[in-house]
N, C-alpha and C positions, 0 to 999 in steps of 0.2 A: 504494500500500500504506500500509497506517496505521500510526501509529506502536505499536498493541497490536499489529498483525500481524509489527512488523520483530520487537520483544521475544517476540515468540508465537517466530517463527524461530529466533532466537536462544538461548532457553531451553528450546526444547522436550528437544534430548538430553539437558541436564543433570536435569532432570526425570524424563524414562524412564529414564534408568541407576541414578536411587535408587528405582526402582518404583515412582513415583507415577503420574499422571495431568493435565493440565494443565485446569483450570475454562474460567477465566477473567483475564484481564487485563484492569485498571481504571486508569485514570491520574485522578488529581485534584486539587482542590488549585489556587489561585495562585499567588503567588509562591515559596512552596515546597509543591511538589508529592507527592503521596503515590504512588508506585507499589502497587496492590495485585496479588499473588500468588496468586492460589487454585487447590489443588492437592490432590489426595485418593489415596488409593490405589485399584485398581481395586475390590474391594468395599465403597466407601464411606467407609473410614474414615481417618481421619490422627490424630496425638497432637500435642502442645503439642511434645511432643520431637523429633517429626518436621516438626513447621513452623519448628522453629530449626534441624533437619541440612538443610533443604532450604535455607534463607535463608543459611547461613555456605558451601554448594555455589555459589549463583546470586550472593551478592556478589563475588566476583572476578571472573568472569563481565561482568558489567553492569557493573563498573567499569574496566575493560578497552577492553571496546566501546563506554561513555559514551553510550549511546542516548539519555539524556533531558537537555539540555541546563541547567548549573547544579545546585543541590543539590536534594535528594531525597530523600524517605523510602523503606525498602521494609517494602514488609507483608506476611508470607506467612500464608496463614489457610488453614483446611478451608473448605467450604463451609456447615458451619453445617447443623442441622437444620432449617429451615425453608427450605433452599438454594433461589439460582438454579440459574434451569432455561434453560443457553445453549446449547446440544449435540445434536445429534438425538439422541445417545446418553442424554443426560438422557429427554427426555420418553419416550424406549422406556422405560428401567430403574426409570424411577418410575411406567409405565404403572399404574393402579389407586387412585393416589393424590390425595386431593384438592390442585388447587391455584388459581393465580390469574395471569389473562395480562391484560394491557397490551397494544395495538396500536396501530404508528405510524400507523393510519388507522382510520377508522368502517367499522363494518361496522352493517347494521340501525340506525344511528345513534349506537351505543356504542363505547366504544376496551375499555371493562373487562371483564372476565367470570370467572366464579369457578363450578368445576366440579371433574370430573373425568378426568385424562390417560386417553387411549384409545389411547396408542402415536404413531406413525406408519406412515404410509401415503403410497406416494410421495412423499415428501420432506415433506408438510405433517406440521403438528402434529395428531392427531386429539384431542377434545375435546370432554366430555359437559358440557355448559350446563347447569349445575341450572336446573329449572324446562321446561326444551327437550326433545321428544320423538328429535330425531337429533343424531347427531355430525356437530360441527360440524368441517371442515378449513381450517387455518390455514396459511398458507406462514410458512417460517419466516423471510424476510423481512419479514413483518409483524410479527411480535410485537419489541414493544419490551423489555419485561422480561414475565419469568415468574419465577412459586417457588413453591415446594410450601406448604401450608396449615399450621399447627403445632396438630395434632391430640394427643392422649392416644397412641392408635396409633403415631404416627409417631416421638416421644418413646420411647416402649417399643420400637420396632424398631432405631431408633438406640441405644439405651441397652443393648440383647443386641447389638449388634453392636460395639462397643465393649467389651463386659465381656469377648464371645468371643475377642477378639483380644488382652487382658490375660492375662500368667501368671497363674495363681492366687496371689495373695499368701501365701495361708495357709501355702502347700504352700513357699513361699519363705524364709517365715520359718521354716519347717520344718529346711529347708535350712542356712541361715546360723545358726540357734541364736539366741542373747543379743544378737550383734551386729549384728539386724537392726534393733530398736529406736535402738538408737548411731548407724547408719550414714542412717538414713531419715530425709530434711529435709525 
């Protein structure tokens, strides 16, 4: 088991009990080492506020169990709108979307490809090859990195799903009167 597997184990409950979702786990870094966190909720989205309630949850946690030998950075992040794509569940929920796969081996003589997600299908990646008449299937042990494309579209879907999940300010400042100007940094 690897050492993102033992941390995958280890954090996943404290993760699903603040309703998140667990990405990806990244270790990097030399001598002092960066742990990365990436975690979203299940429709997509996380706040700056919610990647420091998740980070002040998982450091006692990992500090505790000392997984990574010596000192350490931790980084909790979203996945970013351009995000990896590590999860069979990724490449279903972004099925339709343009993106771009990497594979640990050639395939037709190429590791790159840049297309459109078609889901999955029995465990592989399905995968429309711009320029290519069929989908192409990828297991998902092959693919090294994936992420989705940073289109206009994708920008705008992320940016309403974000807004949707904001109180409405207006209506807040509504609320609190005068002292909403005072109290906002």
């Amino acid at each position: 088991m690897t050492l993102e597997n033992r941390i995958a184990e280890l954090i996943t409950p404290v993760v699903a009990d603040l309703g998140f979702e667990l990405v990806r786990i990244r270790i990097t870094g030399g001598q002092t080492k960066t742990l990365q966190i990436m975690a979203e909720r299940p429709d997509h989205t996380m706040s700056a506020a919610e990647c420091a309630q998740l980070s002040r949850a998982l450091s006692p946690v990992l500090e505790e169990a000392d997984p990574i030998s010596g000192h350490y950075n931790l980084e909790v992040s979203s996945p970013g709108i351009d995000r990896p794509l590590v999860r069979e569940k990724d490449f279903a929920d972004w099925q339709g979307w343009p993106a771009k796969l990497e594979l640990n081996q050639l395939v037709e003589g190429r590791k790159r490809f840049k297309g459109v997600l078609a889901g999955i299908d029995e465990g592989k990646v399905a995968f429309d090859i711009d320029g290519e008449d069929e989908t192409a299937l990828f297991p998902m042990e092959w693919i090294a990195n994936a992420q989705l494309v940073l289109t206009d579209e994708l920008i705008k879907k992320t940016m309403k799903a974000d807004n949707d999940d904001r109180p409405n300010l207006s209506d807040q400042d509504d609320q609190q009167g005068d002292d909403a100007m005072e109290t906002s940094q």
